[in-house]
C-alpha positions, 0 to 999 in steps of 0.5 A: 855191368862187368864187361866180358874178360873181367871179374869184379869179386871181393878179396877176403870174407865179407865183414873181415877189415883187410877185405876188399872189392877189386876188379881184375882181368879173368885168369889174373891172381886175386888180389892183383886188380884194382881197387880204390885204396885211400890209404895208399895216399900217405899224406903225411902232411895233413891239411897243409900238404893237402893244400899244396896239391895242383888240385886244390890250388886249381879250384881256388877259394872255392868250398863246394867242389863237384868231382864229376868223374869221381873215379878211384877217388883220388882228387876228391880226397885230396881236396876233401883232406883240403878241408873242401866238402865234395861230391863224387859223381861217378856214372860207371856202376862197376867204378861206383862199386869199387869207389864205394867200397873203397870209402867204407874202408876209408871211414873205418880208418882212423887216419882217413877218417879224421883226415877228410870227415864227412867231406865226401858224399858219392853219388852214382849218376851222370854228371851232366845231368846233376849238373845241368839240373843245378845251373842258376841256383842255390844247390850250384856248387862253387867249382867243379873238377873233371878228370877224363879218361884221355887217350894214352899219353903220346910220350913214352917217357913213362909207363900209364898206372895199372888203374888207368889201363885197366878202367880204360879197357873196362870202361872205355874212354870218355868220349863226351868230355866236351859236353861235360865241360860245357855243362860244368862251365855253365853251372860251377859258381866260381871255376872249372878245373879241368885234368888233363896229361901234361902234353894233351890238347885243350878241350877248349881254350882255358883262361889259365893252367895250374902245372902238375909233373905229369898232368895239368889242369886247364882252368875256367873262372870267375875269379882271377887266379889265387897266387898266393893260396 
């Protein structure tokens, strides 16, 4: 499960609420790798700032929304915090792991808690597959997110986040990303949002975009877009 040169270990004892499960480079400080912390996200705005992130604006009316590469957690809680219900679907049982332990740490918050509920239900599996087992029926969500790990951005404007590194060389980048999209176009009731850097290739041509500062989300669906959301 832990790939060689990695250590995946909690940071405090067990029980204690400022502990937390982290993954690190062997010979690196504890409490310097990489955990999924919610908390981190200010959000000071609410449900209105929610609202106003390209994610939300990228699946549109939708109400049911699949992150298909859950991750550290970061779209699905804000769409969750959009007042969005989702599942995060995650394959890599080391991110798993820490997503998990970053969303029992978030129901323990006060903040976190009332911001996105029970919103967010997690899942360990592989996305085409959940996928492809929900196309033409009733348990299909309305639209389906999917951020993967893409190569390194060919600008040099800015350096990558530590996170994205550090899975990328535990994880690997996700090669089937095609398929994934595939699946999610076929299945998703409303659209498919895909994340992608602001300079990368389309996977495939999308029907029209949602701009971030530094990423985009290629979009797919079966409505027009929402100008006015």
């Amino acid at each position: 499960m832990i790939p060689a040169g990695f250590i995946l270990a909690r940071v405090g004892e067990e029980g204690d609420p400022a502990s937390f499960l982290e993954l690190r480079r062997e010979g690196e400080r504890e409490g310097r790798g990489v955990r999924c912390d919610l908390a981190a996200v200010s959000l000071r705005g609410g449900r209105a700032e929610a609202r106003a992130m390209p994610v939300v604006k990228a699946v549109g009316e939708a109400r049911t929304v699949v992150d298909a590469t859950a991750g550290l957690l970061g779209d699905a809680f804000l769409l969750a915090a959009a007042g969005i219900r989702v599942t995060a679907i995650e394959r890599s049982p080391l991110v798993y792991a820490l997503a998990a332990d970053g969303m029992a740490r978030a129901r323990r918050d006060s903040r976190l808690a009332e911001l996105i509920g029970d919103r967010i239900e997690l899942v360990q599996d592989d996305a085409r597959r959940w996928l492809q087992d929900r196309i033409g029926t009733e348990r299909a969500p309305d639209a389906v997110v999917i951020d993967p790990m893409f190569p390194p951005k060919r600008k040099k404007s800015a350096l990558p986040r530590k996170e994205m590194v550090v899975l990328r060389e535990a994880v690997g980048s996700d090669v089937d990303a095609a398929e994934l999209l595939e699946v999610a176009r076929k299945c998703a009731r409303m659209r498919v949002a895909l994340k992608r850097g602001d300079d990368a290739e389309e996977l495939a041509k999308s029907e029209w975009t949602v701009g971030g500062t530094t990423v985009r989300y290629d979009v797919w669906g079966r409505s027009p877009p929402d100008r006015t959301r």
